[in-house]
KEMIKOL-617855 format. One record per residue (C-alpha): x, y, z. Coordinates in steps of 0.02 Angstrom, whole numbers, plus 50000, padded with zeros to 5 digits. Each point is the difference from the previous one (the first is absolute). Layout:
BEGIN
XYZ/...
END
This chain:
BEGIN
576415887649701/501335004350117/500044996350172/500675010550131/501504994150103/499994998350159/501325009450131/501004987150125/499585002650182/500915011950083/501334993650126/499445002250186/500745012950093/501735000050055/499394999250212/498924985349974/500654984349996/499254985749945/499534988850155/500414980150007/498484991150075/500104988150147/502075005450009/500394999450196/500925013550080/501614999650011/500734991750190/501604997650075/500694981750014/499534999950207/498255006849967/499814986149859/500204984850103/499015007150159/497924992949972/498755010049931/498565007250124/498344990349936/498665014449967/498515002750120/498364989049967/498905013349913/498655004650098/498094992049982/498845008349968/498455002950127/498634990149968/498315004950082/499254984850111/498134993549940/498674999650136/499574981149959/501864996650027/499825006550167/498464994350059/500484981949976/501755002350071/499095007350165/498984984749975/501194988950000/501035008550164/498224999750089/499874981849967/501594993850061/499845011150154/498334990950009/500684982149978/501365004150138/498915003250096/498764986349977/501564989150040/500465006150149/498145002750056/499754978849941/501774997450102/499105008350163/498264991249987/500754983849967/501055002050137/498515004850109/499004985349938/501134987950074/499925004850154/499254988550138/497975002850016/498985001050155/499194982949993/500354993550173/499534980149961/499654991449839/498395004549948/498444995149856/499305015549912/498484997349872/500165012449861/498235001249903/499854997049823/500105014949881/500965012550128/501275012349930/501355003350066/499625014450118/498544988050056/501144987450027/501325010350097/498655007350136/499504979550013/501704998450064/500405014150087/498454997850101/500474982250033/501755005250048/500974992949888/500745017349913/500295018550082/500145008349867/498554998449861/500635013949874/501814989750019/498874984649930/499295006949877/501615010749928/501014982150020/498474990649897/499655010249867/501925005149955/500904981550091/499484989849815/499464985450100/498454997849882/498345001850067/499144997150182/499024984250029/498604998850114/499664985550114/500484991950178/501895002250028/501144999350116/501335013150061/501484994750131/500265011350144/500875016949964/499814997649812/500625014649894/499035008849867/501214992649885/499344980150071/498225007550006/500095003749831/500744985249960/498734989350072/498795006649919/500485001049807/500764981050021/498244993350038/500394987450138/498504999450096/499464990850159/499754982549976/498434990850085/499764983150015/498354987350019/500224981050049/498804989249970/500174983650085/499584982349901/498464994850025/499095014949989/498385000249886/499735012149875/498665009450095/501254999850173/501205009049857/498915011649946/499275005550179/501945002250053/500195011549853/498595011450038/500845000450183/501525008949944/499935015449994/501535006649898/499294992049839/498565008349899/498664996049903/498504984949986/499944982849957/499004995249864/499604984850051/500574985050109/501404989949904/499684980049967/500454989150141/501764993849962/500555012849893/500905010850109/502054995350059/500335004650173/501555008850025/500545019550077/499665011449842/500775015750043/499315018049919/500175020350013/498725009350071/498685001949891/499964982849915/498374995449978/499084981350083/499664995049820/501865001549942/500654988750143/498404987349941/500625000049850/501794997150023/499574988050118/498954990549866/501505002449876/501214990650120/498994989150036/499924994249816/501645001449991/500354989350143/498714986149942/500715000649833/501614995050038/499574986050133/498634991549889/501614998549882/501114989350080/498654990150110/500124981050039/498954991149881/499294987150132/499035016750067/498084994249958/499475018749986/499705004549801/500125017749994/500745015050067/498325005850095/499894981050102/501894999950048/499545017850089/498474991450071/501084988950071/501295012450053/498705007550092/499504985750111/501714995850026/500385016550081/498685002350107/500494984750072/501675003550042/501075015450036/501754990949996/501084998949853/500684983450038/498394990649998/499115008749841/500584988849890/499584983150113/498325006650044/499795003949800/500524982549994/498564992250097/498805010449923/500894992449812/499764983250079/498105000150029/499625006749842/501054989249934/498974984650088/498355007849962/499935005650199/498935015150077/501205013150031/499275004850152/500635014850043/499185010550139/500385019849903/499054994149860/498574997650119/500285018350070/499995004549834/498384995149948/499325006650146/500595017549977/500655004749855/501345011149963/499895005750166/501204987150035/499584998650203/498804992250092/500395007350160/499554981950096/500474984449998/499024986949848/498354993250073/499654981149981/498505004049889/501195012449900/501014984149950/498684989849914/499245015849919/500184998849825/500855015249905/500964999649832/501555003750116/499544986750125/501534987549951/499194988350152/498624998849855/500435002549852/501424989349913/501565007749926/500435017849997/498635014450034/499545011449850/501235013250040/501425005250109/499425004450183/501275013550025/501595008649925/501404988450017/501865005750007/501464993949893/500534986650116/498344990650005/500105000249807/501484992749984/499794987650133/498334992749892/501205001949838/501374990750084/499224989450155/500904986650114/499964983149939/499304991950114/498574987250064/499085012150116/498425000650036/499605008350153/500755014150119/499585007650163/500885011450121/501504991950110/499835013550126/501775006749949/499085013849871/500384986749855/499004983949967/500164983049981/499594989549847/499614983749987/499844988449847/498384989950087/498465000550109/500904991650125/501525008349996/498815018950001/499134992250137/501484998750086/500565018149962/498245005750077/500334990750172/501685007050008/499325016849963/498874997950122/501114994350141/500815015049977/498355010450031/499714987650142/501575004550073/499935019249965/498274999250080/500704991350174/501245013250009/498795014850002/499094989950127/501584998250103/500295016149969/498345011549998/501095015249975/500684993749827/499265006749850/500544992049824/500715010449891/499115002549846/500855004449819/498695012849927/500514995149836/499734981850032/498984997550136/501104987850070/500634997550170/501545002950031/500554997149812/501744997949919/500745007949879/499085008349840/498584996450100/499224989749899/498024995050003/499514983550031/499284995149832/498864985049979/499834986449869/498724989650068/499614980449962/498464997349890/500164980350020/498534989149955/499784985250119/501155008150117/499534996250210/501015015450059/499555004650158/500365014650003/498795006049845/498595011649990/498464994750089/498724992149857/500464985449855/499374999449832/500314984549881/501504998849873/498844992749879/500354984050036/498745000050149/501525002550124/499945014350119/501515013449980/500095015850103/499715015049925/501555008750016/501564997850115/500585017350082/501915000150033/499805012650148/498254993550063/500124999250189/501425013050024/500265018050058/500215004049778/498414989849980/498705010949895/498704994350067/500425003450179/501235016649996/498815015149955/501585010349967/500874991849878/499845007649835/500374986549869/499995015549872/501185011350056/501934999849911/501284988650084/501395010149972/500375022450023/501415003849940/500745015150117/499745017149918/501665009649984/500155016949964/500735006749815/
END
């Protein structure tokens, strides 16, 4: 087969020519070397905005319009919230337990210690102070809201204080308790003689009589604790329980510091010879109770009437403390004065005067009661003169500390003092003895004769001070 030839493409026309791609124009040599005009950007094209893309940028505008303004609105209320508040003089607001804040700000509008309650209430719930604390405060004299506020997210509330003196009994303690009123709450029931420490226990309104019992029973453990750990080992007392028995007659025999440990000393001594302690608040005592007073002086028959506190009759320490001994009277028994003492009676300078011996106590007493003798002469001389009396001791005219004038009376067998109580019974031996030797018999302090006295009240009250 034969295949049919092609014809060659015609030539193109003689006008056309062909054109070179990408061949620049032709320039003169000054238009060559000026630049070249960069083209225009090309134009974007429009784009139609979303409706979610608008509603959170007009979200976003709103809210930093908002925050401004919050700023400057915080910058003004702070600003107002310092100012100085009407509060004249410093002043103590209660604010009752479970009040909001708008409760709280009419409490202290009303007690004029704010102006402006809606100022309180913006500054508490937007200051970030934490949150308000009710309670007994106190706000200084033109406090701001800012102070105010303050005051009450910190906490610090009014402090109280009780003091309870040494030598109080445990049912004196409790009866004080129920006195104040700023505590709350009952008792539920009278704690053991002894087990108490004296001291000022301080508490917020509120505090309740059986918390400051019981922190008062927890120091006093404490306390007892550590004293019965480094005590003298010549002490004849066996356990913690008879040193506070001890304690206890030491302090309500004396009030001053510098004679606890010599009067512990003498009472060391007689047990120490098998002697009667005979100490005239352990008669009281026995008579009464935890009441702790007798409110007159010891009768003669009182003396020889037997009671398991009577230490004129019974030997040795009584079954139990006889009142609520402080830390110094403890540590005096722990640690007492070496000494020889036996005896001690008042000098008449609000101390007393120890002596070793009958003889040398006997001669103590006549001193003692020269002194009365003399004191007695001058209110005769003098019918206008009136003897001062120290409340807390019953003392006239006492010294210093003002100190009682405890007693440790002789017990002698065979002894011909004359100045013993009326009536002798026999040693044993068929000898007469008196019965008991009174240090004060015969003077103004002498139970038996000043109706006044009260051998159980505390020696020593310490002054109350404010917080």
């Amino acid at each position: 087969m034969f295949r049919r030839r092609q014809a060659p493409p015609s030539p193109p026309p003689a006008s056309e020519e062909p054109s070179l791609p990408n061949r620049p124009s032709p320039r003169s040599p000054s238009e060559a070397i000026k630049p070249t005009v960069a083209p225009p950007p090309p134009e974007k094209p429009e784009r139609r905005r979303g409706g979610l893309l608008a509603t959170i940028s007009g979200f976003l505008t709103l809210g930093v319009v908002l925050a401004l303004g919050a700023l400057v609105g915080l910058t003004l209320l702070n600003r107002q919230a310092s100012e100085p508040g009407p509060l004249g003089a410093d002043k103590v607001v209660v604010i009752p337990s479970r009040s909001g804040t708008s409760e709280i700000a009419s409490v202290l509008a009303r007690e004029g210690v704010i102006e402006h309650p809606s100022l309180f209430e913006m500054s508490a719930r937007f200051g970030g102070k934490g949150p308000l604390k009710h309670g007994e405060y106190m706000f200084k004299a033109h406090a701001s809201v800012k102070d105010t506020i303050e005051t009450l997210t910190n906490g610090r509330q009014v402090q109280h204080a009780i003091t309870f003196p040494e030598g109080l009994t445990s049912e004196q303690i409790v009866a004080r308790l129920n006195d104040n009123d700023v505590l709350s709450g009952e008792i539920a029931e009278t704690p053991p003689e002894g087990s108490l420490l004296p001291d000022t226990y301080k508490f917020e309104r509120g505090a309740t009589r059986q918390q400051i019992l019981n922190l008062m029973r927890a120091k006093q453990r404490e306390v007892l604790n550590q004293i019965w750990q480094r005590r003298s080992a010549e002490v004849p007392v066996k356990t913690p329980a008879e040193m506070v028995t001890l304690a206890s007659i030491v302090e309500k025999e004396t009030g001053r510091a510098d004679e606890r440990p010599r009067v512990a000393g003498v009472f060391v001594n007689r047990l120490q010879k098998r002697m009667k302690l005979q100490s005239d608040p352990t008669i009281v005592y026995g008579l009464v109770g935890g009441r702790g007073t007798l409110g007159r002086g010891i009768l003669r028959s009182e003396i020889e009437r037997a009671t398991p506190y009577n230490t004129y009759v019974i030997e040795g320490l009584p079954p139990g403390p006889i009142a609520n001994p402080g830390r110094a009277a403890l540590e005096a028994v722990a640690n007492p004065s070496r000494t020889k003492d036996l005896y001690f009676v008042a000098d008449g300078t609000g101390g007393h005067a120890f002596a070793d011996s009958l003889e040398g106590h006997q001669r103590n007493v006549t001193r003692w009661r020269q002194v009365e003798r003399s004191r007695q002469q001058s209110q005769q001389a003098d019918p206008g003169a009136v003897d001062k009396v120290d409340p807390n001791t019953a003392e006239p005219n006492a010294g210093p500390a003002g100190a009682a004038p405890g007693r440790a009376s002789a017990y002698a067998p065979g002894s011909n003092a004359a100045s013993a109580l009326d009536g002798a019974t026999t040693d044993g031996t068929g000898g007469a003895r008196p019965k008991a030797f009174d240090a004060s018999e015969g003077t103004r302090l002498d139970p038996l004769r000043n109706k006044t006295y009260d051998l159980g009240s505390p020696k020593m009250v310490p002054a109350l001070r404010n917080p």
